[in-house]
BANUNU-357599 format. One record per residue: residue number from 1; residue in one letter; chain; y, x, z of N, C-alpha, C in turn. Coordinates in nm, 3 decimals, m for minus. Layout:
<atoms>
ATOM  pos  code  unit      n_Y      n_X      n_Z     ca_Y     ca_X     ca_Z      c_Y      c_X      c_Z
ATOM  NUM     A     A        Y        X        Z        Y        X        Z        Y        X        Z
...
</atoms>
This chain:
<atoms>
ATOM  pos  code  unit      n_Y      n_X      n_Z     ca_Y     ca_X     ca_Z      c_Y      c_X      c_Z
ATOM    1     X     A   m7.299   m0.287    2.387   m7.270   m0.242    2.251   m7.220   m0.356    2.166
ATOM    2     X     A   m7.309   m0.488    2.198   m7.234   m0.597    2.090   m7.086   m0.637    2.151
ATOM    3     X     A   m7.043   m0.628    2.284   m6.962   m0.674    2.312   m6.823   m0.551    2.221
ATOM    4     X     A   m6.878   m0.426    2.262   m6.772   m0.333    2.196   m6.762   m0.386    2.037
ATOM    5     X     A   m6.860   m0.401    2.006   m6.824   m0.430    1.816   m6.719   m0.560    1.823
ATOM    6     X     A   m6.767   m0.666    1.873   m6.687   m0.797    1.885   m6.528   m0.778    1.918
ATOM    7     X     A   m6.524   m0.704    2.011   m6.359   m0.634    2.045   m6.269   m0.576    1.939
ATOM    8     X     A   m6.362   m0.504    1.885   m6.292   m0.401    1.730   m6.282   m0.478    1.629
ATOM    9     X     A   m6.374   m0.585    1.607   m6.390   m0.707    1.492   m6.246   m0.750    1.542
ATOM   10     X     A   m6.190   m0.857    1.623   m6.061   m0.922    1.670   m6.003   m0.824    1.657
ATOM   11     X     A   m5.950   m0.704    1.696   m5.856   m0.590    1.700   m5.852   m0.586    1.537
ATOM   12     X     A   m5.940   m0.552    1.462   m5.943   m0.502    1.306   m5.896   m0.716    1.257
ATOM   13     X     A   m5.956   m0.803    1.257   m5.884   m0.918    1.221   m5.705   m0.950    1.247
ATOM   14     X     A   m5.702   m0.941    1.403   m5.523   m0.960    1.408   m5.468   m0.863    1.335
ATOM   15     X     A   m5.475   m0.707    1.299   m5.431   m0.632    1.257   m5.392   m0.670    1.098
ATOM   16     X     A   m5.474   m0.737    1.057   m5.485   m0.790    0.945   m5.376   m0.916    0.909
ATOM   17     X     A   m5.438   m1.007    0.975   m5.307   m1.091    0.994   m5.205   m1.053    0.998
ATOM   18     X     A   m5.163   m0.969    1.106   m4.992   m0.963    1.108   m4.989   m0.862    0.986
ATOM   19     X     A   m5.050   m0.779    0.912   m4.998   m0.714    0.804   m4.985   m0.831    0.701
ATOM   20     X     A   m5.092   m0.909    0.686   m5.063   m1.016    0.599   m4.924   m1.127    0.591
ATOM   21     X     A   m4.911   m1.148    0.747   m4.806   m1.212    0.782   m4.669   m1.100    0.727
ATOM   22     X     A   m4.646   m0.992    0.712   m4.554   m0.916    0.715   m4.534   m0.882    0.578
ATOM   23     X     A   m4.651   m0.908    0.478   m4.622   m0.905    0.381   m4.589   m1.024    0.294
ATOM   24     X     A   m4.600   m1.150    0.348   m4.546   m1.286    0.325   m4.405   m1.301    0.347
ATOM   25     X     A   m4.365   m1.243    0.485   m4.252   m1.225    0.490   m4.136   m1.177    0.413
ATOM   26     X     A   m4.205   m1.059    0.384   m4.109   m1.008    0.299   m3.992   m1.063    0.189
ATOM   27     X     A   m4.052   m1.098    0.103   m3.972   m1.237   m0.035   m3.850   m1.254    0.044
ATOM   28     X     A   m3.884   m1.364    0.172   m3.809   m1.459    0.230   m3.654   m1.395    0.293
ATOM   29     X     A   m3.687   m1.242    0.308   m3.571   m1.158    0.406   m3.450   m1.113    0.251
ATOM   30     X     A   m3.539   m1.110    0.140   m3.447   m1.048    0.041   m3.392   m1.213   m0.022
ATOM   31     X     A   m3.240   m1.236    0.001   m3.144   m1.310   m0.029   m3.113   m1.295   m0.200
ATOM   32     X     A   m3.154   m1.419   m0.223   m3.099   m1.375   m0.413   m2.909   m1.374   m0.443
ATOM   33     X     A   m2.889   m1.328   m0.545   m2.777   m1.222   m0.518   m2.679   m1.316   m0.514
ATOM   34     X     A   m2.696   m1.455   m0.625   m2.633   m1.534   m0.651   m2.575   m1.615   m0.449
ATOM   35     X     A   m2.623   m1.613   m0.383   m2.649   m1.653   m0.260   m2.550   m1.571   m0.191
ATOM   36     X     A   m2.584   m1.425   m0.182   m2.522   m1.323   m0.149   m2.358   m1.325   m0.200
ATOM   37     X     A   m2.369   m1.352   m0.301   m2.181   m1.381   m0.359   m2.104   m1.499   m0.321
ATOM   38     X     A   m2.170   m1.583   m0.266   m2.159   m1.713   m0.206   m2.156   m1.743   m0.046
ATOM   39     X     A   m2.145   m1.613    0.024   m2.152   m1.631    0.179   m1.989   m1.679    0.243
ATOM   40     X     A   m1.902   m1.645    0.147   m1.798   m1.783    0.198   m1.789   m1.858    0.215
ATOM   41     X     A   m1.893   m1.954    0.176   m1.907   m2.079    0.156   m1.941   m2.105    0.247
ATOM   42     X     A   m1.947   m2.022    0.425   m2.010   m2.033    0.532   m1.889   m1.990    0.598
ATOM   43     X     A   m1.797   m1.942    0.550   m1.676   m1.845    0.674   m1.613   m1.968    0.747
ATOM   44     X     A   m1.564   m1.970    0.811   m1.504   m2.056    0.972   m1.387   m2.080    0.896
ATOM   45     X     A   m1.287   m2.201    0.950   m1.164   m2.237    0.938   m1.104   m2.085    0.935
ATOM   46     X     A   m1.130   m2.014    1.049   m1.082   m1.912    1.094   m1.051   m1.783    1.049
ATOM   47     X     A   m1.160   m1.766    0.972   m1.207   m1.647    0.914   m1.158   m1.685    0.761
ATOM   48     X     A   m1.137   m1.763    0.730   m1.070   m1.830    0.561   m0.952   m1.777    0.578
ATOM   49     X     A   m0.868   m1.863    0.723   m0.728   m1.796    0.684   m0.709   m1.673    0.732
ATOM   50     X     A   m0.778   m1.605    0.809   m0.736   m1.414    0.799   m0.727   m1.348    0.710
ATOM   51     X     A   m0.865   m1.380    0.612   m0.874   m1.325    0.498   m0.756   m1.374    0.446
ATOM   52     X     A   m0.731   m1.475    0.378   m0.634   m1.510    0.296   m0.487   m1.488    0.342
ATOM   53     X     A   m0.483   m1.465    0.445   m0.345   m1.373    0.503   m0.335   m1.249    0.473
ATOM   54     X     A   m0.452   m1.188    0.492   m0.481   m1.068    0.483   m0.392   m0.925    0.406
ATOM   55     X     A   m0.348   m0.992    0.280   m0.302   m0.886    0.188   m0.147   m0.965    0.183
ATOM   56     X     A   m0.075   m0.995    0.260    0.082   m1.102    0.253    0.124   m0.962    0.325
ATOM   57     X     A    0.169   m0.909    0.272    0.309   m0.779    0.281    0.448   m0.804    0.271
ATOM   58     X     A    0.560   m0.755    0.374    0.696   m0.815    0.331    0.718   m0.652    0.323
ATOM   59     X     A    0.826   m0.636    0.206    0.940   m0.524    0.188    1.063   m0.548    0.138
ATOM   60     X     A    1.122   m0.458    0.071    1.280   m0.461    0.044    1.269   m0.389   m0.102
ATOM   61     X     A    1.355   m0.432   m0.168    1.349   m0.400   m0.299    1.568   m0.325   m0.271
ATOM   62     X     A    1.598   m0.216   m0.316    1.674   m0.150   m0.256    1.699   m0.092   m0.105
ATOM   63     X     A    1.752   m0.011   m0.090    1.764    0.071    0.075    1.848   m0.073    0.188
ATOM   64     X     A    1.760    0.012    0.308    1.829   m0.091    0.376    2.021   m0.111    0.425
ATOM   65     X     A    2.061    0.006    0.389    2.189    0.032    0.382    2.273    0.070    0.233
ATOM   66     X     A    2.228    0.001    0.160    2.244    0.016    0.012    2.428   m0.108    0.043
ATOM   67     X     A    2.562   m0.092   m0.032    2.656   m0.147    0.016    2.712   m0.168   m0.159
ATOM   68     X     A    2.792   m0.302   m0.176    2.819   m0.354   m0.261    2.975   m0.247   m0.282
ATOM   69     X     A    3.011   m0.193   m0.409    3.149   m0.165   m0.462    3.223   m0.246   m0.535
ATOM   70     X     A    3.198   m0.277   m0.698    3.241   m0.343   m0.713    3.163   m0.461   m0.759
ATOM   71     X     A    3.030   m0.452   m0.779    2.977   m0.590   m0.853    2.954   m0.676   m0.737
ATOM   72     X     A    2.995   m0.760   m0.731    2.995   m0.913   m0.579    2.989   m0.992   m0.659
ATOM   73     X     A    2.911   m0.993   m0.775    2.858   m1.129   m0.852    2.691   m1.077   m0.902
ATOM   74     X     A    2.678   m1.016   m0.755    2.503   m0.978   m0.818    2.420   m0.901   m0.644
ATOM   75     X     A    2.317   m0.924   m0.604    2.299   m0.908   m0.520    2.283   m0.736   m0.510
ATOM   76     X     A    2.276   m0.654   m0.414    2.264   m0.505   m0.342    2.114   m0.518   m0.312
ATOM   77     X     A    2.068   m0.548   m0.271    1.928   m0.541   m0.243    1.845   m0.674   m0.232
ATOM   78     X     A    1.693   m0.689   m0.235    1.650   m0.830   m0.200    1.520   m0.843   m0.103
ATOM   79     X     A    1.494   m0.915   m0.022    1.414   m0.885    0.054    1.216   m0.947   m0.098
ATOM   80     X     A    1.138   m0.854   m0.029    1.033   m0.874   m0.095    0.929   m0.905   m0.001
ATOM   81     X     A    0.865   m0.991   m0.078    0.700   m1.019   m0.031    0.574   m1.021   m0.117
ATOM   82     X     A    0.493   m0.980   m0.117    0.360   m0.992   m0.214    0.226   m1.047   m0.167
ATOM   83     X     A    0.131   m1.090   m0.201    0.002   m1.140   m0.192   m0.096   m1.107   m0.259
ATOM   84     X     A   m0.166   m1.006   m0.286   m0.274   m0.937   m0.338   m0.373   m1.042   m0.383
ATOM   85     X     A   m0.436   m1.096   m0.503   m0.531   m1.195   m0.497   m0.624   m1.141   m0.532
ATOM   86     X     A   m0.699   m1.023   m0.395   m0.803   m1.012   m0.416   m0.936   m1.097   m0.438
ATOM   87     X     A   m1.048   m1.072   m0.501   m1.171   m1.157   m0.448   m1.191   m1.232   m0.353
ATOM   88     X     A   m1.121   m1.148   m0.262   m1.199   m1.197   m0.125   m1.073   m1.287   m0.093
ATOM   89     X     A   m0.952   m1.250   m0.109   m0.832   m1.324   m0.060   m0.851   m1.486   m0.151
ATOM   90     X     A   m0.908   m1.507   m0.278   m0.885   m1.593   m0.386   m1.050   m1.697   m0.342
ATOM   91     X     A   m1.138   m1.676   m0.276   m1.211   m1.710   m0.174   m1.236   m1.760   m0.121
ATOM   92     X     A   m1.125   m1.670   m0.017   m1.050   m1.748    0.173   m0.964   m1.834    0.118
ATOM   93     X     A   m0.908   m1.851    0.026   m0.830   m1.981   m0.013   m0.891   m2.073   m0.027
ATOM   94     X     A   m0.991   m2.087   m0.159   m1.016   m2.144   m0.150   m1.119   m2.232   m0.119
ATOM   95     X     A   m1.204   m2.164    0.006   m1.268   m2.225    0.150   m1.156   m2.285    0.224
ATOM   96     X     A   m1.058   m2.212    0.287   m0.951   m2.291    0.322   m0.944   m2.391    0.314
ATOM   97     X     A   m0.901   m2.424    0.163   m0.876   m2.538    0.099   m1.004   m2.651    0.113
ATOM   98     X     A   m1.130   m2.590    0.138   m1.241   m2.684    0.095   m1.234   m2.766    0.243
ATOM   99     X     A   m1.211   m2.701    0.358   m1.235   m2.703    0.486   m1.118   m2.817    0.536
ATOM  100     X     A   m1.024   m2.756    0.467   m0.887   m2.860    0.512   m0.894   m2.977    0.456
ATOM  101     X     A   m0.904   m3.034    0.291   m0.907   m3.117    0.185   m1.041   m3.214    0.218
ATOM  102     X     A   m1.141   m3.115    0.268   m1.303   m3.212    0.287   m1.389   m3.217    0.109
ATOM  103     X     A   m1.334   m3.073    0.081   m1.392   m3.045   m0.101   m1.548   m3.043   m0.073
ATOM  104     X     A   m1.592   m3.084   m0.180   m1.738   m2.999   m0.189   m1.781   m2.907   m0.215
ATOM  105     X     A   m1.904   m2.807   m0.187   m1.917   m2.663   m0.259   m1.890   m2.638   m0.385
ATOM  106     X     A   m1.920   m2.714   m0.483   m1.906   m2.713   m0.609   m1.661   m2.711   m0.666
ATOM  107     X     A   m1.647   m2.810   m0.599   m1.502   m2.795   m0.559   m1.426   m2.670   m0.550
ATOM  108     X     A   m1.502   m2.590   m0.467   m1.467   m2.443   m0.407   m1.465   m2.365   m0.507
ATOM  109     X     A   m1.596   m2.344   m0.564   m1.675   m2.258   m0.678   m1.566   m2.291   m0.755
ATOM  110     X     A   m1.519   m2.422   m0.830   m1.432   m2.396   m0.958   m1.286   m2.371   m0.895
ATOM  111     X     A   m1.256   m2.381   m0.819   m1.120   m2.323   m0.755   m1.122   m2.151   m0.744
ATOM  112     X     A   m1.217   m2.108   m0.750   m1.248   m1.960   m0.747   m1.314   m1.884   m0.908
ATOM  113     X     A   m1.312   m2.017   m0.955   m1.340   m1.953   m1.132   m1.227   m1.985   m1.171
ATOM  114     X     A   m1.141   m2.033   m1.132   m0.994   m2.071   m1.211   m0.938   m2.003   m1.212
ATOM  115     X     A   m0.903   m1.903   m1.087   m0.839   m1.806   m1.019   m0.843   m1.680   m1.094
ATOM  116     X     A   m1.025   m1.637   m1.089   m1.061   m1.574   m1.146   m1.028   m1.556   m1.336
ATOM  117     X     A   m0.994   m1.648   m1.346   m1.002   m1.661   m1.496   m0.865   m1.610   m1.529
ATOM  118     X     A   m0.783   m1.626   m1.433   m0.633   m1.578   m1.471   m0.604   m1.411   m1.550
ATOM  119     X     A   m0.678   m1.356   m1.527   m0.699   m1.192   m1.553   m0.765   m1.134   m1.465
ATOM  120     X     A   m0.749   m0.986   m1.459   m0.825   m0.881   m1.396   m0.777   m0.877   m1.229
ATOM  121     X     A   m0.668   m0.872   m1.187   m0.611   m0.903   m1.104   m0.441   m0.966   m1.109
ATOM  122     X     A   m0.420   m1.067   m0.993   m0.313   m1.138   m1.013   m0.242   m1.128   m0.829
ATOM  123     X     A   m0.131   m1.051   m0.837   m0.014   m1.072   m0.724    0.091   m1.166   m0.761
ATOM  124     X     A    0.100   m1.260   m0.656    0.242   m1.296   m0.621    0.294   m1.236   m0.529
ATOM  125     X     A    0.416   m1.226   m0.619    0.572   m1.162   m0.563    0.659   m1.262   m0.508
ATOM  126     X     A    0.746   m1.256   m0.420    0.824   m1.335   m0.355    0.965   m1.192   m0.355
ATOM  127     X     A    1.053   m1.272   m0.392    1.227   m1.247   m0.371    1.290   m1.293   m0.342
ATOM  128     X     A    1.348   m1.248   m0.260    1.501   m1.331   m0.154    1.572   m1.237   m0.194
ATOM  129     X     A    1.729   m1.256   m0.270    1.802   m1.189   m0.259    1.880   m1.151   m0.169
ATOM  130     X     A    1.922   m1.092   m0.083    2.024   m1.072    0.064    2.145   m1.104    0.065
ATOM  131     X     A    2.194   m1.063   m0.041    2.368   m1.100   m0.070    2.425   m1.111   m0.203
ATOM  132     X     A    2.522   m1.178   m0.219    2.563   m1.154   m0.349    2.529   m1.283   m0.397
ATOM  133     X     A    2.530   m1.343   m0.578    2.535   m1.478   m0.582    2.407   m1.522   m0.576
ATOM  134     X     A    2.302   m1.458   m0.531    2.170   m1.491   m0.539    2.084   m1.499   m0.637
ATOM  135     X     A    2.115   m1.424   m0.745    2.070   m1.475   m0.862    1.948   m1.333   m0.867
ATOM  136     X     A    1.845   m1.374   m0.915    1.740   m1.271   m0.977    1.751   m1.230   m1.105
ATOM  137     X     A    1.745   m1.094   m1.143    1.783   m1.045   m1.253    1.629   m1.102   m1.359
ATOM  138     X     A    1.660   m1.137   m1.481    1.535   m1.144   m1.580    1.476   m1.051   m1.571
ATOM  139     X     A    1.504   m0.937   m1.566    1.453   m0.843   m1.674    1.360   m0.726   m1.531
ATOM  140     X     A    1.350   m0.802   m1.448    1.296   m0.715   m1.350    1.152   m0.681   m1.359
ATOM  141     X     A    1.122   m0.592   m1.331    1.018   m0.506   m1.344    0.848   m0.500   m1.242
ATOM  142     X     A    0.739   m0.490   m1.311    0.621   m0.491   m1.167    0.531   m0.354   m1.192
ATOM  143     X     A    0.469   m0.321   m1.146    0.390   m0.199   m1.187    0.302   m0.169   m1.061
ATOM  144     X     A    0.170   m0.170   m1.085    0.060   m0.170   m0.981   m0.008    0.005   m1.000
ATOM  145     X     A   m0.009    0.081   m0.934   m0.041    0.209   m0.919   m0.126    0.265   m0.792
ATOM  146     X     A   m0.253    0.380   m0.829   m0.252    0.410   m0.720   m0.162    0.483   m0.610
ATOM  147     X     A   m0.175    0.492   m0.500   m0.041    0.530   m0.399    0.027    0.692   m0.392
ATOM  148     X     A   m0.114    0.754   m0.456   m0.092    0.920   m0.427   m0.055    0.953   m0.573
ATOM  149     X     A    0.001    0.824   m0.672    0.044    0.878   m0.819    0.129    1.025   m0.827
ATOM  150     X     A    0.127    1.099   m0.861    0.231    1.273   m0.855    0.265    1.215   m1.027
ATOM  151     X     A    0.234    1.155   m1.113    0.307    1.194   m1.179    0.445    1.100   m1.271
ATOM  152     X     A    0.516    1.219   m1.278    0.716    1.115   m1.292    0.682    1.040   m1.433
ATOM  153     X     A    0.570    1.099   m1.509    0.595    0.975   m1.611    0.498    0.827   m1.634
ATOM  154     X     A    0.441    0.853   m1.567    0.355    0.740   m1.523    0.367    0.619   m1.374
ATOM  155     X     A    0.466    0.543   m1.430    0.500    0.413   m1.390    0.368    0.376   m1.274
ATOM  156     X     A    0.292    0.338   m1.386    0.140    0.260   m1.356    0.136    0.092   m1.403
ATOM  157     X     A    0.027    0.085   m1.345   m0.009   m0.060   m1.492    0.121   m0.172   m1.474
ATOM  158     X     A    0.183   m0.218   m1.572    0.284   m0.310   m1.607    0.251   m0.457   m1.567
ATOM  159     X     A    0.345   m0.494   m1.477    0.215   m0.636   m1.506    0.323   m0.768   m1.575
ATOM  160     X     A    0.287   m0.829   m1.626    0.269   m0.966   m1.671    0.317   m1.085   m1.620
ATOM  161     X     A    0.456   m1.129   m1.562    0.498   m1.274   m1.537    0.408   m1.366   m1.615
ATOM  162     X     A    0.347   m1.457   m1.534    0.271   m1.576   m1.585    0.332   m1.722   m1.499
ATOM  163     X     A    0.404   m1.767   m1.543    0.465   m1.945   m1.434    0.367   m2.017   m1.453
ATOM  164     X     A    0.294   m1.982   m1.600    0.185   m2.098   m1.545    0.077   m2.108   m1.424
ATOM  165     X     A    0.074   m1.994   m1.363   m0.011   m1.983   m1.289    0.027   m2.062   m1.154
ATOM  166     X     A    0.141   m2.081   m1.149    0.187   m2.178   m1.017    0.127   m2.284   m1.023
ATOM  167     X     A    0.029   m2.364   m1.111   m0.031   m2.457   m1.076   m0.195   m2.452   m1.076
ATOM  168     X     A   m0.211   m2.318   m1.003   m0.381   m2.291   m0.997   m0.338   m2.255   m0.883
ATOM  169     X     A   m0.448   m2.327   m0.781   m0.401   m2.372   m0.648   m0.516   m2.227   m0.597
ATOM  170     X     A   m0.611   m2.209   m0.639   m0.673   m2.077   m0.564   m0.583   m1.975   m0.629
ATOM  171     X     A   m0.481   m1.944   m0.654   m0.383   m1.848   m0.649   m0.245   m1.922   m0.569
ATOM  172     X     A   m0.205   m2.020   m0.471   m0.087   m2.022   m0.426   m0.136   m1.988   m0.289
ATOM  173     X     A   m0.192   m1.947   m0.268   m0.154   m1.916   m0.092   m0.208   m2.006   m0.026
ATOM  174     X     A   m0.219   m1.971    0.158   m0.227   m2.047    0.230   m0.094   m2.127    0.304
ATOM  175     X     A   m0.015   m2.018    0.285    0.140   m2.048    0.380    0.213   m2.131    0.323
ATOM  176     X     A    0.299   m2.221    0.417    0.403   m2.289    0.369    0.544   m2.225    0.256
ATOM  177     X     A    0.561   m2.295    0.223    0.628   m2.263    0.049    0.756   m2.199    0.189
ATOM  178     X     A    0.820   m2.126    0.126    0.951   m2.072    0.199    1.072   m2.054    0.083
ATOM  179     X     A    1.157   m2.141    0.103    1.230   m2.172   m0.027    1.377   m2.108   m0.030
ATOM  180     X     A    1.372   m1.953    0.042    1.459   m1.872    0.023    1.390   m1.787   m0.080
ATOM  181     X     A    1.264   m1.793   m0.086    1.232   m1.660   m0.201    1.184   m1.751   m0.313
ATOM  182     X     A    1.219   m1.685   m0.427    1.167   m1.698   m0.584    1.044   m1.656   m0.539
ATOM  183     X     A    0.930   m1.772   m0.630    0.810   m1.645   m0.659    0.719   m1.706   m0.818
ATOM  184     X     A    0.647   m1.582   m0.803    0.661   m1.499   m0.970    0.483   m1.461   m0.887
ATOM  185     X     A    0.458   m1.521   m1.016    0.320   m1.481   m1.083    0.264   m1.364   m1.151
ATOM  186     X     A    0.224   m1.244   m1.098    0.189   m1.102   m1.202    0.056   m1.093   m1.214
ATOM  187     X     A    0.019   m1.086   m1.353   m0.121   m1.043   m1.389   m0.105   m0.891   m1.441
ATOM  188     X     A   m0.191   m0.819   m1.376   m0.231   m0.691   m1.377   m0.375   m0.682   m1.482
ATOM  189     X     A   m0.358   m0.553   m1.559   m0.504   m0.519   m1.631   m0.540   m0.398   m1.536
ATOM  190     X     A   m0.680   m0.385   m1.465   m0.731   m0.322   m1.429   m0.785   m0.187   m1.469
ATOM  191     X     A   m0.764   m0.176   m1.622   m0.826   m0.049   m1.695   m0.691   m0.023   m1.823
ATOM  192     X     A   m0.711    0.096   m1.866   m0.587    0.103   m1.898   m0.654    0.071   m2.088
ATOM  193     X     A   m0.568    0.132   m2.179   m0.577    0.166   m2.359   m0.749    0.201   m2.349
ATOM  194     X     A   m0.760    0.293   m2.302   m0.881    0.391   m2.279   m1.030    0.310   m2.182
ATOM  195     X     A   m0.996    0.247   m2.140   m1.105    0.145   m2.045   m1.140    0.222   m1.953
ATOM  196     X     A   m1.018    0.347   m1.904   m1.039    0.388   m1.770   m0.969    0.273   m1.677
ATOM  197     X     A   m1.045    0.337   m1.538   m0.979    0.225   m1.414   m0.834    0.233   m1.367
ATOM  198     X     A   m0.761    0.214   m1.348   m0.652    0.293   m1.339   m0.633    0.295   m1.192
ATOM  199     X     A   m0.768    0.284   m1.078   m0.743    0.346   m1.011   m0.914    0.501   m1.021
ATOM  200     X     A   m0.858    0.590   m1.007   m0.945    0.710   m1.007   m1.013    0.719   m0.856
ATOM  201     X     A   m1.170    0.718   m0.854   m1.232    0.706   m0.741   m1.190    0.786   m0.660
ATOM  202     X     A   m1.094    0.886   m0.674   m1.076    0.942   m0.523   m0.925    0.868   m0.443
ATOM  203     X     A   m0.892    0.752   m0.532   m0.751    0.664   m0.452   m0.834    0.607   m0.354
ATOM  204     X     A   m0.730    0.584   m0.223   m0.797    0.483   m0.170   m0.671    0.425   m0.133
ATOM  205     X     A   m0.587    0.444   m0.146   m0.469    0.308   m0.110   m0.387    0.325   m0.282
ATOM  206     X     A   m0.338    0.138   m0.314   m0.252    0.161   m0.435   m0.088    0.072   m0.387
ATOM  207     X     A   m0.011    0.113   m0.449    0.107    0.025   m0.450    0.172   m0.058   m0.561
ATOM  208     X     A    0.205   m0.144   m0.505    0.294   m0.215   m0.610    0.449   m0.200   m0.605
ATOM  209     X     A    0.520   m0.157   m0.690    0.631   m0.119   m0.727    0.720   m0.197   m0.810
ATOM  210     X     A    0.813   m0.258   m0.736    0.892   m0.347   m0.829    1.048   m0.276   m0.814
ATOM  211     X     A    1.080   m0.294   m0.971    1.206   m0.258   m1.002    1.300   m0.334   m1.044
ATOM  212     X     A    1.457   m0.361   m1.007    1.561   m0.427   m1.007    1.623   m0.367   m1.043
ATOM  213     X     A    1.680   m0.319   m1.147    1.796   m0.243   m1.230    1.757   m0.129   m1.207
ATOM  214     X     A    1.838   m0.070   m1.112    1.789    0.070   m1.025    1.727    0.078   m0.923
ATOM  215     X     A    1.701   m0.023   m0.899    1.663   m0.015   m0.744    1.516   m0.048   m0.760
ATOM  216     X     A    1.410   m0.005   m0.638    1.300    0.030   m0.669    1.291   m0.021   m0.493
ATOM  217     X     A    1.158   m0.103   m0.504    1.107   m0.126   m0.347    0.957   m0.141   m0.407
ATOM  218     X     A    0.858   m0.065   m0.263    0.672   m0.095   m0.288    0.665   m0.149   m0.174
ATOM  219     X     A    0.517   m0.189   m0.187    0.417   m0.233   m0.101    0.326   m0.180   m0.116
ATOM  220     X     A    0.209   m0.150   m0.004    0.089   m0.105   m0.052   m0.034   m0.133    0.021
ATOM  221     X     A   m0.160   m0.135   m0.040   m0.274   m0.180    0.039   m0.374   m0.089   m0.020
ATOM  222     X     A   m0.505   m0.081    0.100   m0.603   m0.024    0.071   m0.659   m0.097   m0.035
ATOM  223     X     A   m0.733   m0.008   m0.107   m0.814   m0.030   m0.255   m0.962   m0.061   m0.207
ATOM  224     X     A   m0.986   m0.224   m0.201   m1.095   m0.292   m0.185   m1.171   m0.257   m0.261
ATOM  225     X     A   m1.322   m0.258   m0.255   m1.446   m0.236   m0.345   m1.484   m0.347   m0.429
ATOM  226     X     A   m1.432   m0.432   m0.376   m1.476   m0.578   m0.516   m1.348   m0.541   m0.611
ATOM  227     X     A   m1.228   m0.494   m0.621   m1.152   m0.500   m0.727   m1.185   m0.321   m0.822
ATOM  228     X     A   m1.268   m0.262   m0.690   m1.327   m0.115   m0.769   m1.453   m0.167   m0.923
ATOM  229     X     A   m1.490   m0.270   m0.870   m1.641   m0.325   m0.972   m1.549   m0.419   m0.987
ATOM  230     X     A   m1.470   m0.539   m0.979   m1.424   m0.590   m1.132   m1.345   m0.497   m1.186
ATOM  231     X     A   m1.295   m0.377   m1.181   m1.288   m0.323   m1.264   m1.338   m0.266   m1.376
ATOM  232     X     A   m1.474   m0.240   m1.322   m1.580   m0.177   m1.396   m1.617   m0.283   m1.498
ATOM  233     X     A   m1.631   m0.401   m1.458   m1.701   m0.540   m1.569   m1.557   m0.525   m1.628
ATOM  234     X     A   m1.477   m0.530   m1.679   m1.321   m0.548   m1.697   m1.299   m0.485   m1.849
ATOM  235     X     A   m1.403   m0.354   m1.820   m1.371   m0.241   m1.926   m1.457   m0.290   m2.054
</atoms>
């Protein structure tokens, strides 16, 4: 009989322990958030530049058989490229950058508040004109929309040439400069007059739409969840 009690005593003690142990544990498994927003600061050479490739789209701004009549002092179409600076893309840069350069964490962090600071969201555009005297028209046009827009009078959000932004290095890219295309800095507002989002939770892909006189060429990418919530802080 004493031996049975002595058995149940150890059985009822470890039981104890490991609940105790399991409730010590606990704290240690929940990551504070600040930490959690900061797990780039761990991504691989590797994983920096995918991401930061990630959203580099090439298109055409006019048809691909679009043919000059009489203006031959202005290009027919131009080839296009864009770079989405998402969160996550503005990031992978600049980890990239920390990884390549030998930055410190702190280095990184303000390369990714700089970025950030530019507006709500910021694409670079790239233009090559194809033919003609090469020249880019001023007055050309950007407009960020979701993809399934139906309606003819709604453009979608306008965006914003900024040159200064060519010297905030967590917005230039990872890739080598390619010095057939112009490129152009667009800041986008995420919410419109009204402090709606201007994308509506049932989009899930948006485009960007750039216009050249008449001529009209997009790109488009799925609608990430970090630019769904800075939208939301935005408003």
């Amino acid at each position: 009989m004493t031996a049975g009690i002595v058995r149940i005593s150890i059985r009822t003690a470890v039981a104890a322990l490991c609940a105790a142990g399991a409730l010590l544990a606990l704290p240690a498994a929940q990551e504070p958030a600040a930490e959690s927003r900061e797990t780039y600061l761990q991504w691989s050479l590797k994983q920096a530049e995918e991401i930061a490739k990630s959203t580099r789209i090439n298109g055409r701004v006019g048809g691909f058989w679009d043919t000059r009549v009489v203006h031959t002092e202005s290009s027919y179409n131009f080839k296009l490229r864009a770079t989405w600076f998402t969160p996550e893309v503005i990031r992978a840069t600049a980890r990239y950058l920390q990884l390549r350069q030998g930055l410190a964490d702190a280095a990184a962090r303000a390369l990714v508040e700089e970025a950030e600071a530019a507006g709500d969201t910021v694409i670079l555009v790239e233009i090559d004109p194809r033919e003609g005297s090469g020249v880019i028209p001023l007055e050309w046009e950007a407009y960020l929309r979701p993809k399934a827009e139906k309606n003819p009078d709604f453009m979608g959000m306008a965006g914003l040439k900024t040159d200064k932004l060519r010297n905030v290095k967590g917005l230039a890219g990872i890739m080598p400069r390619d010095y057939s295309y112009e490129r152009f800095w667009v800041v986008f507002r995420l919410a419109d007059d009204s402090a709606q989002s201007i994308f509506p939770d049932a989009a899930r892909e948006c485009e960007l739409v750039v216009r050249i006189h008449s001529k009209e060429g997009r790109v488009g990418w799925t609608i990430p969840d970090s630019i769904r919530q800075r939208a939301v802080t935005k408003r």
